[in-house]
N, C-alpha and C positions, 0 to 999 in steps of 0.2 A: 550487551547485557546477556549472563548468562542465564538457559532459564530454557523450558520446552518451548516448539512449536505446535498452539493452536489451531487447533482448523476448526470451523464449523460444516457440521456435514447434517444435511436434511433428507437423503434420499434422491436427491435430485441430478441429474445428468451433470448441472454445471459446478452443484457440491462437491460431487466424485471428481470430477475434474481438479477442485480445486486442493480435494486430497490429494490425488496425486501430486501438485505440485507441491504439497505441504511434506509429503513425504520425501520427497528428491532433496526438497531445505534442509529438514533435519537430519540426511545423511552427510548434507556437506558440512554442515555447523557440527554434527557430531553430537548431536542436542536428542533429548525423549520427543515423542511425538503424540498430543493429549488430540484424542478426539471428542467430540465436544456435540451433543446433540440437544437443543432447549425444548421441552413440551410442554402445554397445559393442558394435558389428558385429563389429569385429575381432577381439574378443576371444572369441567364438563362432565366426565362420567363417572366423577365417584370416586374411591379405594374400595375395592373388596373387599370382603368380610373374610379372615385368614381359613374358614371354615370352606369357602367353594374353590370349587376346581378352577373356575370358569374365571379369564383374564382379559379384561376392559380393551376393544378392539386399540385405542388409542393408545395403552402400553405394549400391546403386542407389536404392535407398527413402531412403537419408541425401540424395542429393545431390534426389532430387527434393523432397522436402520445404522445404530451402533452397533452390533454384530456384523452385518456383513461391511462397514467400513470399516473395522478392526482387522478380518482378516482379508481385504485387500488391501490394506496399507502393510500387514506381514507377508504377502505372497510379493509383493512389490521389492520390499526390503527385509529378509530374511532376520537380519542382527539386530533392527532398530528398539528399541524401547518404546512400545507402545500401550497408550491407555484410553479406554471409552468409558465415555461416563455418559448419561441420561440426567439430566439436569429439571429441575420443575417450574421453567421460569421463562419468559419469552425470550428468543432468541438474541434481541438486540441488547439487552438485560444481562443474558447472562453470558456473552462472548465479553463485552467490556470488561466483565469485571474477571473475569480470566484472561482477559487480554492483560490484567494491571502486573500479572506475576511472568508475562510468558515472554520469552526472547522475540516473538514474533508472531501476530494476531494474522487467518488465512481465512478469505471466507471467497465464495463462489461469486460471480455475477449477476446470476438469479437465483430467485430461490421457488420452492417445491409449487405447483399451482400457477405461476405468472405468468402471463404471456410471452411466446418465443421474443417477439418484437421489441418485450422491454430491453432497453439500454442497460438498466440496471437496478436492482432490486431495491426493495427500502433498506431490509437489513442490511446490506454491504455498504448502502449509502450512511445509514446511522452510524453502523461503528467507523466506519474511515472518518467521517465527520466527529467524532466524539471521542475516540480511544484516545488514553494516556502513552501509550506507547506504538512502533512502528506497525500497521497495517498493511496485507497485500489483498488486494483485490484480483482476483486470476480470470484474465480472458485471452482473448489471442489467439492466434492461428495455431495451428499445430507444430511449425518451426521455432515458435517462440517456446511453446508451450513443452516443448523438449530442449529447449535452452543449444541452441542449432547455431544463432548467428552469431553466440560469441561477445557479446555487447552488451553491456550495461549502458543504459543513458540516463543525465542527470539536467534535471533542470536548476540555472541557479537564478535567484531572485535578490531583490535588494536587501535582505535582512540574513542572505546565507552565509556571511562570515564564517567558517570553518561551523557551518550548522551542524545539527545531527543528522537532516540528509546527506551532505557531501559528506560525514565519516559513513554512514550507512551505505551511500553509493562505492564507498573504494574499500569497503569492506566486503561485502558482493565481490564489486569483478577481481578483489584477490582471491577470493575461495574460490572462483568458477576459473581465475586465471583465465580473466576476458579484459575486452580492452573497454574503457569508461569515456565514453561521449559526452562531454559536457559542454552544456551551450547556454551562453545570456542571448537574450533578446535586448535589442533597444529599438527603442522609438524617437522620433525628432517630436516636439513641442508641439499642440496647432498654431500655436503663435511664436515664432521666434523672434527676439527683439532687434531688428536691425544693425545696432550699433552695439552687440556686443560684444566687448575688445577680444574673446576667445573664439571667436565666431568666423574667424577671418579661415581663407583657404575652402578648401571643398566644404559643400554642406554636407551636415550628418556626418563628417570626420571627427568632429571634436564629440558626440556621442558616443559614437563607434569607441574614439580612447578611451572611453570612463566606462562602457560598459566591458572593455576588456582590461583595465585595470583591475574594478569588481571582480573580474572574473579570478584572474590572477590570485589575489587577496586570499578571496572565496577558499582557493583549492593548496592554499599556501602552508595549511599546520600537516591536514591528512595528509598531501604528496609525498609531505616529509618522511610522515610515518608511513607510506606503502608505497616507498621508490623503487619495486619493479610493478607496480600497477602499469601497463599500457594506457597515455591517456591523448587522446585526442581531441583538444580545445576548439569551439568558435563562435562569435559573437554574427547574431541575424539580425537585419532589420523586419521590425513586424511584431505581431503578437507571440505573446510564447506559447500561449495553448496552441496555437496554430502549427509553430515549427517542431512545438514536441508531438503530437498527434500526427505530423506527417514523417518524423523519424522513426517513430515508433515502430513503423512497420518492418524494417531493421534490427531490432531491440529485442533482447529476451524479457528484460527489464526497464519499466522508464519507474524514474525515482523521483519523485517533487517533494517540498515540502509543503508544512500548514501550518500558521499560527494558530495557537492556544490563547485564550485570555482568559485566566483561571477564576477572575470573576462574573464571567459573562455566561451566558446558557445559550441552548442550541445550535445549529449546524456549521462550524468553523471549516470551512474548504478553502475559500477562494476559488477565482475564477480557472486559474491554470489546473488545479488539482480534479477540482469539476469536471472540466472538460475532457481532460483524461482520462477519468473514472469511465466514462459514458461513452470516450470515440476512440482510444486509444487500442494498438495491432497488439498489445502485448500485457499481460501482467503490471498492474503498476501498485507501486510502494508508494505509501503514506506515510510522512516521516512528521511527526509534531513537533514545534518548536514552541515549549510554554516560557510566557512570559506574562508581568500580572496587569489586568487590565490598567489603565490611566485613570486617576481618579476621576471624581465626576469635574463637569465642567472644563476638563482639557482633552484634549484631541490630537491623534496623530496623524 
């Protein structure tokens, strides 16, 4: 999608962080770079009367916040197209709904006030959970965080048919010309049925085949379309939050997806996307996949 990269920036150490990385994107996509600050100053202290001098501590902290992330996202990148704007709305409010126009929604891991020890903030949690279109959440080491290892990793899941994560994931590692890690997970059954007729030879072999068929499938429209992508495939046994949270730490990027059910309300992650969010070594992308809930009384 073409379209700016968003950031939200509060002032906060892990905001600017996540400028920065929002900056680095939008040099390589070649895209504007909108910075994005939410306040409800005014709804606590008032508007001024145009006749005094004197400016509402809460807007003067708004415009500085947007001011000095404007010109470190121009000291950073000289050329880029950059825009701040001071928005009147609460943060998670109003990144969504600039998230709906922008090639790509950036927001920090914590935000302004929260404890060092949070895992991860509400707002970064609402909009990854919420946003209509791709979300990064930026944390990670500082190798990652300068994009060092060279590696995009992808997770793929049973519904990623040529999703719009795996095109988001091999669109990445061709613009960084990095190589893409992509891994299914599978699990054996608690129960597997003794007698059944696929079932013969090693156990966990005949899962192993279907989780690397899937995989296969998965990665079979985009490979087409980015045949010098670097890609290196493999199927784990075990949890996938597990195996992508201990890659990660290898990773500039880990990618997952997230079901949408465009009739349903609140926080749509799933467990792998979750768990990434919160323990993952590297930056990770939230990639939506909407589709329309199942009417009532049927179930998937």
């Amino acid at each position: 999608m073409v379209g700016p990269v968003v950031v939200g920036v509060d002032g906060s150490d892990a905001s600017l962080t996540a400028l920065d990385w929002a900056v680095d994107e939008a040099v390589r996509h070649e895209q504007p770079l909108r910075i994005v600050h939410a306040s409800l100053w005014e709804r606590y202290e008032g508007v001024v009367p145009s006749w005094s001098t004197d400016r509402p501590e809460g807007q003067v902290l708004a415009e500085n916040i947007v001011g000095t992330a404007e010109e470190r996202a121009r000291r950073r990148a000289p050329g880029l197209a950059v825009m701040a704007v001071v928005l009147a709305e609460d943060a998670a409010t109003a990144l969504l709904r600039e998230g709906q126009e922008s090639m790509l929604l950036v927001v920090g891991s914590r935000g302004r006030g929260q404890p060092a020890d949070l895992l991860l903030g509400s707002v970064g949690l609402v909009v990854a959970a919420r946003a209509h279109g791709p979300v990064v959440v930026v944390r990670g080491d500082r190798h990652a965080l300068a994009a060092r290892h060279q590696r995009i990793l992808l997770g793929v899941g049973d519904h990623d048919v040529d999703a719009p994560a795996v095109r988001f994931a091999f669109r990445e590692a061709a613009v960084r010309d990095a190589e893409l890690d992509v891994v299914r997970a599978w699990r054996r059954p608690a129960h597997e049925p003794v007698e059944h007729p696929l079932l013969t030879g090693e156990p966990g072999a005949y899962y192993e085949h279907r989780a690397s068929e899937l995989l296969d499938k998965a990665l079979e429209a985009a490979a087409s379309e980015y045949p010098d992508v670097r890609l290196r495939r493999s199927t784990v046994e075990g949890p996938a939050h597990r195996a992508l949270t201990d890659r990660s730490a290898a990773a500039d990027l880990l990618v997952v997806g997230a079901r949408r059910r465009d009739r349903l309300v609140g926080l749509e992650l799933g467990r792998v996307a979750h768990r990434a969010l919160h323990h993952a070594s590297c930056p990770v992308a939230v990639i939506p996949q909407h589709h329309l809930a199942p009417p009532e009384g049927e179930h998937r």
